[in-house]
C-alpha positions in Angstrom: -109.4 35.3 -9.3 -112.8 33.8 -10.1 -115.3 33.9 -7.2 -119.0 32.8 -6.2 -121.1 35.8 -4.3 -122.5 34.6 -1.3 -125.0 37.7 -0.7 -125.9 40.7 -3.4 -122.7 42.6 -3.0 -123.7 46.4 -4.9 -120.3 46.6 -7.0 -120.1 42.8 -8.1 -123.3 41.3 -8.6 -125.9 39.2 -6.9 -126.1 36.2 -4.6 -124.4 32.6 -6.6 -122.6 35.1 -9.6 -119.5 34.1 -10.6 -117.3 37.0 -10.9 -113.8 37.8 -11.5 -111.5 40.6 -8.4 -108.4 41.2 -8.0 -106.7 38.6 -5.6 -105.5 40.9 -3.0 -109.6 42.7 -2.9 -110.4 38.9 -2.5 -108.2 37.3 0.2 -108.1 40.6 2.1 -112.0 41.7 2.1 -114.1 39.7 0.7 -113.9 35.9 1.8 -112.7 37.3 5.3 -116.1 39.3 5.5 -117.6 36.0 4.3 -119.4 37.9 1.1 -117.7 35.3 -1.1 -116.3 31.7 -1.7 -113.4 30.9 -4.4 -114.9 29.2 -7.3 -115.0 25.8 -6.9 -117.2 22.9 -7.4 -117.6 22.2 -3.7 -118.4 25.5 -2.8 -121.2 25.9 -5.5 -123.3 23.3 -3.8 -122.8 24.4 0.3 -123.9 27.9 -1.6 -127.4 26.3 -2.8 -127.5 24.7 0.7 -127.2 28.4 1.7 -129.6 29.9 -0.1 -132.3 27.0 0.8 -131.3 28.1 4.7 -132.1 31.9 3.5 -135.1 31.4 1.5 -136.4 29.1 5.1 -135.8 31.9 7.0 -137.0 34.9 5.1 -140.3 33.2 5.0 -140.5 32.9 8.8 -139.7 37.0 8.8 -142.3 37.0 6.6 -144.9 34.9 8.5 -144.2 36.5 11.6 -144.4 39.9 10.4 -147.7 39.7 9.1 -149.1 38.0 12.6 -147.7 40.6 14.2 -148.9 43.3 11.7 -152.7 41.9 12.4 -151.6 42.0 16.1 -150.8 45.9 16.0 -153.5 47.1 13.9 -156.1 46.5 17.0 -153.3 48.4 18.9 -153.6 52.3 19.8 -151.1 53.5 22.5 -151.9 56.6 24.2 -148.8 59.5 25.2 -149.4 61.7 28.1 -147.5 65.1 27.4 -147.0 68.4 29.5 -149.0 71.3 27.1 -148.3 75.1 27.8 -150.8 77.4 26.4 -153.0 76.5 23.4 -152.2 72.9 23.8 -148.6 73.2 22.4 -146.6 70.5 23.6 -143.4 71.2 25.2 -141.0 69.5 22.5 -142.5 66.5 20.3 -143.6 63.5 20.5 -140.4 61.2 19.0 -140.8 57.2 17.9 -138.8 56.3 21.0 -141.5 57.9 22.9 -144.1 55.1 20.8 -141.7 52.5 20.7 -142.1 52.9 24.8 -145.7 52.6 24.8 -145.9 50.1 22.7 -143.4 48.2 25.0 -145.9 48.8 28.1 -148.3 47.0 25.7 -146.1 44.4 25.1 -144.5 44.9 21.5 -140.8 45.1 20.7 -140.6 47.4 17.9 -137.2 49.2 17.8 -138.1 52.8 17.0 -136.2 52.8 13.8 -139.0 50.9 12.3 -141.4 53.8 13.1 -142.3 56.2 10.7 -142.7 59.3 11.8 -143.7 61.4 9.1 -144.2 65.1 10.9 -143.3 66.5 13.9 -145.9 66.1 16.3 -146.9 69.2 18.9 -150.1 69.2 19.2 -152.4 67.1 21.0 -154.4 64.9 18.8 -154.7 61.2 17.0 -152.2 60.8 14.5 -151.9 57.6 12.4 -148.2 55.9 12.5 -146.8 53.5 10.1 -144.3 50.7 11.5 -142.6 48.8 8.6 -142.0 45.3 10.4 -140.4 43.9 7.2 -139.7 45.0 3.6 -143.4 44.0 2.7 -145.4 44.4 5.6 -146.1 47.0 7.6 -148.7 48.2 9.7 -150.9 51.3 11.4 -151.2 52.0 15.1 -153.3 54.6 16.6 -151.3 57.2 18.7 -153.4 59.4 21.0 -151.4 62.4 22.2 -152.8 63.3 25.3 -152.6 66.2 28.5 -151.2 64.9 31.3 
């Protein structure tokens, strides 16, 4: 059965290739998960209609990634922690604890987007990259403080 890919599927191909499946892999997964249409002329043009919608929309991602980006560069968030001795912090300092902070401040950033490249326990300034999209991203400030 001939069918047109409506997103990059990783075993078939990319978005608008026309491939051939099995019948039963088609009607049975993939145009009930929507990842393809049957090959016909109708459906090759509501697929460009698609990928017009797409193309709109990842550029407003893109747009409002990098405003946002410039937004949270100025931005440093500051994490009060209990220490014991020689400023050793009682656990570490995780990206839901920053993904908090930077709520306080205003900024929903879901702490999956925050890379936390080492543990943190000790107090100190530490740089943090938050990938906001797959081509921006941004630095914050975090100051790990005593409370």
């Amino acid at each position: 059965m001939k069918v047109i890919l409506r997103r990059d599927f990783e075993s078939l191909g990319h978005i608008g290739d026309i491939v051939e499946v099995k019948e039963g892999f088609a009607r049975n997964f993939l145009i009930p998960r929507k990842i393809v249409y049957n090959a016909l002329p109708g459906n090759l043009k509501a697929l460009e209609e698609e990928k017009k919608n797409m193309d709109r929309k990842s550029k407003h991602e893109f747009q409002a990634a990098e405003t946002m980006a410039v937004e949270l560069e100025k931005v440093s968030v500051t994490i009060p922690v209990q220490v014991g001795e020689e400023d050793k912090i009682f656990g570490s300092v995780t990206a839901q604890m920053i993904s908090d902070a930077l709520k306080e401040k205003s900024f929903e950033i879901d702490k999956r987007k925050i890379e936390v490249e080492e543990t943190i326990k000790t107090l100190g300034i530490y740089s943090m990259n938050i990938k906001l999209h797959s081509k921006v991203s941004a630095i914050i400030k975090v100051w790990v403080v005593r409370e």
